[in-house]
N, C-alpha and C positions, 0 to 999 in steps of 0.2 A: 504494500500500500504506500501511494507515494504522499511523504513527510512536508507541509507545509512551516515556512520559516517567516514568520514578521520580521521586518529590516526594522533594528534596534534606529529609534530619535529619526524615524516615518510619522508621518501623519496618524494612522492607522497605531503604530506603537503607544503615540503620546493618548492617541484616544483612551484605549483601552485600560490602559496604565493608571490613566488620570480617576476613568470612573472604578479601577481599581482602589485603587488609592484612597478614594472619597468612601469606599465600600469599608476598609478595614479600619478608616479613622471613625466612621458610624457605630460602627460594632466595640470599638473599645470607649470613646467617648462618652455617647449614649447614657450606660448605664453603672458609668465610674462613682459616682458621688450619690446614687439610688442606693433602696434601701433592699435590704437582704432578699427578702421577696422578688424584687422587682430583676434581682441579679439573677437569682434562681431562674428567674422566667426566659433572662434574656439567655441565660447558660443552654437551658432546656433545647431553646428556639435553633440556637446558634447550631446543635447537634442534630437536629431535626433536619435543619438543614440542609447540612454537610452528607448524614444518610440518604436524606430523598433525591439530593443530587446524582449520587453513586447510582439508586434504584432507575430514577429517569435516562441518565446516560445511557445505561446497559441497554435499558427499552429502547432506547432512539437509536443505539449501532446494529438492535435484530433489525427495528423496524426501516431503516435506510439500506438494510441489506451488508452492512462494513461492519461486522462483527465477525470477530475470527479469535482463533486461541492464541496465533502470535503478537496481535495487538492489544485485545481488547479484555484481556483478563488483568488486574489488580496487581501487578508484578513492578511497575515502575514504583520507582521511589515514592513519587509526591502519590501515588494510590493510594503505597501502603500507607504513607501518612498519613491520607486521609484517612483511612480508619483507625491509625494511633490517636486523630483527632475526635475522633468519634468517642474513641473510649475517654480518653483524658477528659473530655467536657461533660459527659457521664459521671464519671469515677472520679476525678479530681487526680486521679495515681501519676506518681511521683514518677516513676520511672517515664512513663508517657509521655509527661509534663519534661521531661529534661531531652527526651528525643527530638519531641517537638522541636525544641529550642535552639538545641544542640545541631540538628541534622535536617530534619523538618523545612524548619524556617531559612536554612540557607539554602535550602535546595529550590524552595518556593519560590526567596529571592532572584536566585538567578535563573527563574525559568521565566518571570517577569521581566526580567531584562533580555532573556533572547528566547522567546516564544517559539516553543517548535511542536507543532499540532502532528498527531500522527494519525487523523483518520480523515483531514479535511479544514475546510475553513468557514463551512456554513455559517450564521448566525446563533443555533444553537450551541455548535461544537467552542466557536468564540468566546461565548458566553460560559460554555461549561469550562475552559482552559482557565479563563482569569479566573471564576468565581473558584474554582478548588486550591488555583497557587495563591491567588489572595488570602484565602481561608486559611493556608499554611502558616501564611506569615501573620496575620491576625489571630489566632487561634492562641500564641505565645503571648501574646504579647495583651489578650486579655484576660489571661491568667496571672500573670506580672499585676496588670495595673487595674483590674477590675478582683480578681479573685484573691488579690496578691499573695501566690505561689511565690517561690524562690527557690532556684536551683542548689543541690546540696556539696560540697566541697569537693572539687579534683570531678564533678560531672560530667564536664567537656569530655573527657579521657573514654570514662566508662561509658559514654554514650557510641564514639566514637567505634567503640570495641562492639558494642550490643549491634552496632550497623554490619559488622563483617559477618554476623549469624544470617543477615537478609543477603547480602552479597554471595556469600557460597549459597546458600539457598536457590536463591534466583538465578543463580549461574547453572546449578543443575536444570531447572525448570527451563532455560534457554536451551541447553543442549540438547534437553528430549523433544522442546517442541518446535526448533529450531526458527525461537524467537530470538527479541534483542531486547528483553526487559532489562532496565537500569541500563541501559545502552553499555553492556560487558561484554558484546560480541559483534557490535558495527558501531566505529566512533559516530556520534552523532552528528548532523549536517551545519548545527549553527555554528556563527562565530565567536567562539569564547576564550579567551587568552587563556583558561588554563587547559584545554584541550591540546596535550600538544605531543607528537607523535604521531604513528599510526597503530594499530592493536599489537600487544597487552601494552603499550610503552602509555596511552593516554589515562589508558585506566588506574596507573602510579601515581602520574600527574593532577587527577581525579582526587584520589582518596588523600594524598597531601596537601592539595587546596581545602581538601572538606577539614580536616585536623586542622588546616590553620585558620579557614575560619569558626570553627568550632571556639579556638582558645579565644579569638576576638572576640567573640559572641561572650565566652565567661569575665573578661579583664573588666568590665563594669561591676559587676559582682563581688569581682575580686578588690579592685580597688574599695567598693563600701563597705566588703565583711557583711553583705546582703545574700546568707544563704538560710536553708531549712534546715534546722538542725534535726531530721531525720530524714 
């Protein structure tokens, strides 16, 4: 299936961005200074969400006909996250919560900054791309400042470790179904400064970018001594 790419600071980029953007300042803003009720509700909503998206999309790749087992099953990163996100805003659990953060949200991040669709670029698939990366990176960060969660000491590390169990995981699931989930067996097509080589050499370059923004993700943390102490 051929992989559509948004050229990163287009027109069409700053669009989508912008009403991302506006999307995950709503959701942390909103219900920062409400009261405990009011948070529950927006918690509740926010997961509700994030499932009925997953439930809809799946519907929309039978029903468009572009549902297949090397695309369209939950194997890429930001999928699995989404349902990390699904649990964590359920469960409030701490492990979830630090993945998110940790691997989650930077992964969200830079799929916001170089958008690469793998089933199309219709209107709905648009709308499904931004609202899940957005979700990733929003999902942290209203844990932080609405639920205030805090990551607990040396997390970056163990988050990063708990990602290598999805990584061999999914590397098997590629090779039986001779897909490219988490893109570990065809470098993906966008342009990203830390892509760099051709296969297994990006996939290095991959996971040491993810480690280093990992530890940037903890150094605010680290600098306020703002962690969980469990």
């Amino acid at each position: 299936m051929d992989h559509v790419v948004i050229a990163p600071f287009g027109a069409e980029w700053f669009f989508w961005n912008i009403l991302t953007l506006f999307f995950i300042l709503l959701l942390v803003l909103i219900p920062r200074n409400k009261s405990d009720k009011f948070k529950s509700n927006c918690t509740t909503f926010f997961a509700l969400l994030m499932a009925f998206e997953y439930v809809f999309i799946q519907s929309y790749f039978v029903y468009k006909g572009i549902w297949t087992p090397q695309d369209s099953l939950p194997f890429h990163l930001c999928r699995l996250m989404l349902f990390n996100t699904i649990i964590l805003l359920f469960t409030r659990n701490q492990i979830a919560f630090e993945l998110l953060l940790f691997i989650g949200m930077v992964g969200g991040f830079h799929s916001l900054m170089t958008p690469e669709l793998t089933h199309g670029s219709d209107l709905v698939l648009l709308i499904d791309y931004f609202l899940v990366h957005g979700g990733l990176v929003a999902a942290p960060l209203y844990c932080i400042f609405v639920l205030g969660m805090r990551p607990r000491k040396m997390a970056w590390l163990k988050s990063f470790f708990y990602l290598q169990f999805f990584v061999a995981v999914v590397a098997i699931i590629d090779y039986l179904l001779g897909a490219n989930y988490m893109y570990l067996a065809v470098k993906p097509v966008v342009n990203n400064p830390f892509l760099i080589g051709n296969w297994p050499y990006y996939i290095i370059g991959l996971e040491l970018a993810t480690l280093l923004h990992a530890f940037l993700v903890y150094i605010p943390f680290y600098l306020k001594k703002s962690f969980s102490p469990s």
